[in-house]
C-alpha positions as CSV (number, residue, x, y, z in Angstrom):
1,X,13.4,-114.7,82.1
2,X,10.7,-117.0,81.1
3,X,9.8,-120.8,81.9
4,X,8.5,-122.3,78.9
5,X,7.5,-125.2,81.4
6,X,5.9,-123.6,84.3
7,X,3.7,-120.7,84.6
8,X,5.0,-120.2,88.5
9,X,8.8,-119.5,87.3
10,X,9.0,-116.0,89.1
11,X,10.7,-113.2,86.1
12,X,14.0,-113.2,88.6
13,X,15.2,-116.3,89.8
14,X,19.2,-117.5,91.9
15,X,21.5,-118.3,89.6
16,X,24.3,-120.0,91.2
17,X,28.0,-119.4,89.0
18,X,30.8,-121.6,89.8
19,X,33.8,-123.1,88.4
20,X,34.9,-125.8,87.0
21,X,38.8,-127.3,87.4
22,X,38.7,-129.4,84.0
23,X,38.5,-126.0,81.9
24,X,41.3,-125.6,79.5
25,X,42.9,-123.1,76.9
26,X,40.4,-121.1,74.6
27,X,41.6,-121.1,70.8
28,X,40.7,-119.0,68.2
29,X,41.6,-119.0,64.2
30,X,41.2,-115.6,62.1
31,X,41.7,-114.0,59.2
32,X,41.4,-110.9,57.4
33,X,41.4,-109.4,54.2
34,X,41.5,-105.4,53.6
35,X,41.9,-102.8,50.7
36,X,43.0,-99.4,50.8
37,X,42.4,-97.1,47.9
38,X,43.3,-93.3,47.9
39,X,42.4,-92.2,44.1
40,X,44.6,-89.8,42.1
41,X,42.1,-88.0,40.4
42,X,39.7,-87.1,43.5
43,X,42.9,-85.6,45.6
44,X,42.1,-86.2,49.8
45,X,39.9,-89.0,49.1
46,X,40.9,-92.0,51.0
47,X,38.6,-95.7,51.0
48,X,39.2,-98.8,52.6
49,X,37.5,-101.9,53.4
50,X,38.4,-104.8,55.8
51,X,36.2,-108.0,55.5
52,X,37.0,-110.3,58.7
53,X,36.5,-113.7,60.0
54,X,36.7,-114.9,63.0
55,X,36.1,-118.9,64.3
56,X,36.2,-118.8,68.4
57,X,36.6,-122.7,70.0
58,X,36.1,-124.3,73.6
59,X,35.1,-120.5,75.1
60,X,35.0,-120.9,78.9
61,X,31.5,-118.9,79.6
62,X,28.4,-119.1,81.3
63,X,25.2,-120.5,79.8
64,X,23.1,-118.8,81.4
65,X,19.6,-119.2,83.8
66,X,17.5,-119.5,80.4
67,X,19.4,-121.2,78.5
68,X,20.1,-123.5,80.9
69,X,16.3,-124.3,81.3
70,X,15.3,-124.8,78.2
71,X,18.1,-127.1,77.5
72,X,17.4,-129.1,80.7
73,X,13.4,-129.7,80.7
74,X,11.7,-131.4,83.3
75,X,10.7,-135.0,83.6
76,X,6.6,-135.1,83.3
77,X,5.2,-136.3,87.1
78,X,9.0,-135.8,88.8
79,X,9.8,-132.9,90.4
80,X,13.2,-131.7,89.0
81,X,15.9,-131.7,91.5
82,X,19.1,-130.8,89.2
83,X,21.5,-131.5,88.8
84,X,21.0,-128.0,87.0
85,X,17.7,-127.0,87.2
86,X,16.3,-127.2,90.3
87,X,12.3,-126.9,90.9
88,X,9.6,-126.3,93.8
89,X,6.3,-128.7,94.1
90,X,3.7,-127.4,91.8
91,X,0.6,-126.1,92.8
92,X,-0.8,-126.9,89.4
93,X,-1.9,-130.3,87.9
94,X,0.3,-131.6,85.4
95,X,2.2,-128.6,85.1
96,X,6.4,-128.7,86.1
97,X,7.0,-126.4,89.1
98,X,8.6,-123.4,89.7
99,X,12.3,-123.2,88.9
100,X,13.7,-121.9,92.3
101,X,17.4,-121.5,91.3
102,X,20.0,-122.7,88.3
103,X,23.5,-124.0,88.8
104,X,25.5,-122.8,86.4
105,X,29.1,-123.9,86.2
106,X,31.5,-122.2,83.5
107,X,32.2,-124.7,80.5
108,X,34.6,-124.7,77.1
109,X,31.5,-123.9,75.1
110,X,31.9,-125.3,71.8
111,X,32.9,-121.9,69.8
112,X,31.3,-118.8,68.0
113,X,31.7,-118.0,64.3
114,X,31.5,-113.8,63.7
115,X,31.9,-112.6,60.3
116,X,31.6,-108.7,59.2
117,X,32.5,-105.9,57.0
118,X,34.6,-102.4,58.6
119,X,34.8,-99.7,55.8
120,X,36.4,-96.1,56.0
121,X,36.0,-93.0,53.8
122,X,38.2,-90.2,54.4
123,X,37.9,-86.8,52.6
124,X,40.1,-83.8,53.4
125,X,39.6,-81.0,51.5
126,X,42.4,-78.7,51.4
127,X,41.4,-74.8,50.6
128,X,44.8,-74.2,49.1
129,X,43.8,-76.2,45.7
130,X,41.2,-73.5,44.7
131,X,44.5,-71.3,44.6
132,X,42.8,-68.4,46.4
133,X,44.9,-68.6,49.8
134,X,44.4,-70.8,52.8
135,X,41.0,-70.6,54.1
136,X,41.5,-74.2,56.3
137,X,40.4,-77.5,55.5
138,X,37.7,-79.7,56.0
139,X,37.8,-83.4,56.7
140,X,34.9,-85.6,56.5
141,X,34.9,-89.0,57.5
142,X,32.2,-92.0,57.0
143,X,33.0,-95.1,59.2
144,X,31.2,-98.5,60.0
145,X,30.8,-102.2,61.5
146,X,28.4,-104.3,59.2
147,X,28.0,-107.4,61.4
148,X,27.4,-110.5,58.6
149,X,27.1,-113.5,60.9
150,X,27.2,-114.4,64.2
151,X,26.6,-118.3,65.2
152,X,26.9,-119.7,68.6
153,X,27.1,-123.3,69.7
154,X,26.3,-123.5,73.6
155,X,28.2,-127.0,73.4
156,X,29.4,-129.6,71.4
157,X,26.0,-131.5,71.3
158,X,24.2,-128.7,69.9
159,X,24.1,-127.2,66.2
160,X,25.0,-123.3,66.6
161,X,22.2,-120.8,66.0
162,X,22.6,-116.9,64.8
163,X,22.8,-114.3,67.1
164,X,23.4,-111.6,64.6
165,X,21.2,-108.6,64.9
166,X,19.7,-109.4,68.5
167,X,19.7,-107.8,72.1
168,X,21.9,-110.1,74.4
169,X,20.8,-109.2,77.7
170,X,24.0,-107.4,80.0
171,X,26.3,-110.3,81.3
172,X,25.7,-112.7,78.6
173,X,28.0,-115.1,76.9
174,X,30.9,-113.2,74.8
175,X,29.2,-110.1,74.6
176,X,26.5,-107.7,74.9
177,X,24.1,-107.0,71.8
178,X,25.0,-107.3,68.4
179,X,23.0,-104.9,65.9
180,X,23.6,-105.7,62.1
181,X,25.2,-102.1,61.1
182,X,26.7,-99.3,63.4
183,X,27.9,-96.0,61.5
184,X,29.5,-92.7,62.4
185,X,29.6,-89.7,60.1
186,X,31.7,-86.4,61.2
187,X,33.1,-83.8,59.9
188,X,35.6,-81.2,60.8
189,X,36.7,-77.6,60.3
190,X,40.8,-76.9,61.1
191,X,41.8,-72.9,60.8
192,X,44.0,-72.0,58.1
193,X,47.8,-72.5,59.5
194,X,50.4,-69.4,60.4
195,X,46.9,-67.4,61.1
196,X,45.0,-66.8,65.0
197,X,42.5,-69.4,63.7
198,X,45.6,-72.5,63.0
199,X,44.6,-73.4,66.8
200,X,40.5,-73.8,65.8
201,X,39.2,-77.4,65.2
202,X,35.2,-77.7,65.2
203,X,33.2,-80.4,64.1
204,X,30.2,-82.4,64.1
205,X,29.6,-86.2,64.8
206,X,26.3,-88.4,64.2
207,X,26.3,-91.6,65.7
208,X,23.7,-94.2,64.4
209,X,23.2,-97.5,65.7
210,X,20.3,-99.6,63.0
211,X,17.6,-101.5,63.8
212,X,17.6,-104.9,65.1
213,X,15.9,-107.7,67.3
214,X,14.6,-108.0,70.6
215,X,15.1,-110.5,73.1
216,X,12.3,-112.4,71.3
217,X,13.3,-116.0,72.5
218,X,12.3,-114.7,75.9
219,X,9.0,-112.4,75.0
220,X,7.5,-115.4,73.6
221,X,8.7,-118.2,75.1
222,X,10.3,-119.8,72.3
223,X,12.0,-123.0,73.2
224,X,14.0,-123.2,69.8
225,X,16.7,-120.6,70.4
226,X,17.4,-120.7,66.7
227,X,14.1,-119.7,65.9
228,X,13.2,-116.9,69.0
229,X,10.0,-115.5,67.2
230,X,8.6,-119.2,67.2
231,X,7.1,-118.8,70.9
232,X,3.9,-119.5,72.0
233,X,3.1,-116.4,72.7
234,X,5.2,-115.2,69.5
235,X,3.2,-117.1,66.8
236,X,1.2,-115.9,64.0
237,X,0.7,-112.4,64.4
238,X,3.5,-112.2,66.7
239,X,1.8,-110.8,70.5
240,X,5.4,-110.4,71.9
241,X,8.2,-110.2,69.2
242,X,9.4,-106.8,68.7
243,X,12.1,-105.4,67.3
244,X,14.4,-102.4,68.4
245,X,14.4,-99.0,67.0
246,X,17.7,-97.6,65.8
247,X,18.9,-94.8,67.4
248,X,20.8,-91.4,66.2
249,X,22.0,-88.9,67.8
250,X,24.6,-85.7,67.0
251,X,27.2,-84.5,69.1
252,X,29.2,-81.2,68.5
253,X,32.8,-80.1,69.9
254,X,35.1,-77.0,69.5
255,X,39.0,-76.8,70.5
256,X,41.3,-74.0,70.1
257,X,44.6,-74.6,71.2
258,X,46.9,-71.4,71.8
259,X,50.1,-71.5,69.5
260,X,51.8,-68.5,70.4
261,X,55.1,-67.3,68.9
262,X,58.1,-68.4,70.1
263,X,59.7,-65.6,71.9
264,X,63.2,-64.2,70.3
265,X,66.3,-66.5,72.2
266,X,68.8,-64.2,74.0
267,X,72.2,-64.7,74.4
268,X,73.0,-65.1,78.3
269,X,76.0,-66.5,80.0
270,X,76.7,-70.4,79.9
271,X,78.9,-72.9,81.4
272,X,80.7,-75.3,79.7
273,X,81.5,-78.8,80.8
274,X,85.0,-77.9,80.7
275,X,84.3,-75.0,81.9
276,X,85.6,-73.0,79.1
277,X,88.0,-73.2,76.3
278,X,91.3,-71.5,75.5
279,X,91.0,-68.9,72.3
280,X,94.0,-67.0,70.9
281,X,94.0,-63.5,70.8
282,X,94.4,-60.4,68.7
283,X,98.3,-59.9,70.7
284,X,99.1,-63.3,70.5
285,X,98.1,-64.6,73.8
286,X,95.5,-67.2,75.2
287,X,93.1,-66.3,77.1
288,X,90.2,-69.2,78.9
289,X,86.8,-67.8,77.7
290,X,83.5,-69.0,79.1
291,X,81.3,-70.3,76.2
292,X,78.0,-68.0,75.6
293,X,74.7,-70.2,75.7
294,X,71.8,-69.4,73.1
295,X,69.3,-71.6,75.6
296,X,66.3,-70.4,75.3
297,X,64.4,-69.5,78.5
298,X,60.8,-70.5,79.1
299,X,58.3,-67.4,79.4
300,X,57.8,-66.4,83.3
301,X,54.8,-64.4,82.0
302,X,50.8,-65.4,81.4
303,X,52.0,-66.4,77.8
304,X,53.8,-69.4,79.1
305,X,50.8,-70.7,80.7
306,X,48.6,-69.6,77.9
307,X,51.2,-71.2,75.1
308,X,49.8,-75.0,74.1
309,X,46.6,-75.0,76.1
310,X,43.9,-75.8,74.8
311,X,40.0,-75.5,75.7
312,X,37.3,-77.4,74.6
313,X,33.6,-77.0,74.4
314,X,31.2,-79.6,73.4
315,X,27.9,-81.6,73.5
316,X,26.7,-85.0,73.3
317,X,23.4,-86.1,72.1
318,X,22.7,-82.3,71.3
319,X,18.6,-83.3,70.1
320,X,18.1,-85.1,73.4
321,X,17.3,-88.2,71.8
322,X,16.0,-91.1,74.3
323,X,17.1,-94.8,73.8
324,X,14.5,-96.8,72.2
325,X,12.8,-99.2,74.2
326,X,13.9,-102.5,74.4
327,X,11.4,-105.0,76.2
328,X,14.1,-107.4,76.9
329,X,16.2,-105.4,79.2
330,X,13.6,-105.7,82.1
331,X,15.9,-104.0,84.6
332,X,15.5,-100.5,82.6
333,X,13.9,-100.8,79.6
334,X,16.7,-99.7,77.3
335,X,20.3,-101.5,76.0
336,X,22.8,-100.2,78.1
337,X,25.4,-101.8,75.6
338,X,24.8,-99.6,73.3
339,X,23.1,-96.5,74.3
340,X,22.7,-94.6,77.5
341,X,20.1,-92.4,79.2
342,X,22.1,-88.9,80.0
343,X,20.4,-87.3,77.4
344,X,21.8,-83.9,76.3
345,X,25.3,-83.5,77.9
346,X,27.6,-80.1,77.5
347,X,30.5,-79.7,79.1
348,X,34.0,-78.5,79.0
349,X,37.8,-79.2,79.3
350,X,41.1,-77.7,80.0
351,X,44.3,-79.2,78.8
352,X,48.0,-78.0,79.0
353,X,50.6,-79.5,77.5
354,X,54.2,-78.6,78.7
């Protein structure tokens, strides 16, 4: 973190969490409005949009260590001694000391408003139309998250500020970072059915997260959170303020599951739960008969295990793409929210269904 008050505020400092007994309910008010549109004239083609709003009041959540500073700043010539922020004796002139721990008690913080856009297009393209057999289909699929607004109010006695598009270090209120635009694009080969190949399904998936900002209130110091580039160190040509790269990456998978044939049912002896049934004869006479069950046995043989198993193979991050660098995220230089460091990553799975 950084002290816009003290150049002796160590990166790390204690931050004490406690509670507080006079929290009460969260609320929250939304609504949504959505449209689904599958058009006659493009068969398989399926759109929709949903554009949502969301208005979150008196959240119970931490303020956190930085926030908490900059919104408690020390009293020129007094050495701060909380009841939040609680400082060391300076070893510099006119200059507030070191912050040596925060308290920071959990609140009904005054609310959040989010705002954002989640659109699908589905395409399935069906072999059969071209009237030369079934060759399998393919289904491609575009989904996404456009993320329009995102205004927090720490408290009642501030005026919320955007946090759309910006890292949000690990831990911090209501959630982690919130890039404008997330997108997946995949799509997927399924064998033609009644055929060896009915059990293939193969596809491809690219994730991409876009470009967004850095933790720029802390890189330069900035004590206006709704303005993070406007730091001392952040100013005119901008030493510290950075943004963050967006990030692709592909991933790959194959499944076959086994659909073997059903084997032909036999006929073998039965019991009713009468335990049979009286049936006139050819003379005349009854005669109890035990009933004849057309049950069908389960296959003792490697096709019983083999039947409805399928086996996977697949890869993440096939190009061994590396997170980009956030400078924010001092603990490992990247946003664990939304990426991760494995790299490429094969592997392989086994399932059985009975």
């Amino acid at each position: 973190m950084a002290d816009p008050f003290s150049s002796q505020t160590e990166p790390q400092i204690e931050e004490r969490i406690i509670g507080n007994p006079n929290l009460h309910p969260e609320v929250a008010y939304e609504w949504t409005y959505g449209i689904v549109y599958s058009p006659k004239w493009i068969k398989g083609l399926t759109l929709s949009a949903d554009w949502w709003h969301i208005d979150m009041r008196d959240i119970v959540a931490f303020r956190g260590a930085q926030t908490l500073i900059v919104e408690n700043p020390p009293t020129p010539g007094v050495v701060q001694n909380g009841p939040i922020v609680f400082r060391g004796v300076s070893s510099i002139p006119g200059e507030a000391g070191p912050v040596q721990f925060v308290i920071d008690p959990s609140n009904n913080l005054s609310g959040a408003i989010l705002e954002g856009l989640d659109y699908e297009a589905i395409y399935i393209l069906d072999s059969t139309i071209f009237g030369h057999g079934d060759w399998g289909r393919l289904t491609t699929t575009v989904n996404g998250t456009w993320l329009s607004r995102f205004e927090f109010q720490a408290a009642p006695e501030f005026k919320r500020f955007g946090i759309a598009g910006t890292f949000q270090p690990p831990g911090g209120t209501l959630t982690n970072s919130l890039p404008w635009n997330r997108a997946n694009f995949s799509i997927f080969y399924d064998g033609p059915a009644d055929t060896w190949m009915g059990g293939l399904d193969v596809g491809a998936i690219v994730h991409w997260t876009g470009q967004y900002e850095d933790d720029n209130a802390t890189l330069t110091g900035s004590t206006k959170l709704q303005e993070p580039r406007s730091g001392p160190l952040g100013g005119g040509d901008e030493v510290r303020a950075r943004k963050v790269s967006a990030w692709t990456t592909l991933d790959l998978i194959l499944n076959y599951t086994f659909n073997l044939p059903p084997p032909a049912p036999a006929e073998v002896p039965g019991f009713a739960k009468d335990g049979g049934k009286n049936v006139k004869m050819k003379d005349g006479k009854e005669k109890n008969v035990v009933p004849v069950s057309t049950a069908e046995y389960g296959c003792s043989d490697w096709k019983w295990w083999l039947n409805n198993t399928t086996v996977t193979l697949g890869m993440q991050n096939v190009l061994d793409e590396d997170p980009p660098f956030v400078a924010g995220s001092f603990e490992n230089g990247y946003d664990e929210s939304v990426a991760n460091i494995k790299g490429r990553f094969w592997y392989v799975g086994l399932k059985k269904r009975f």
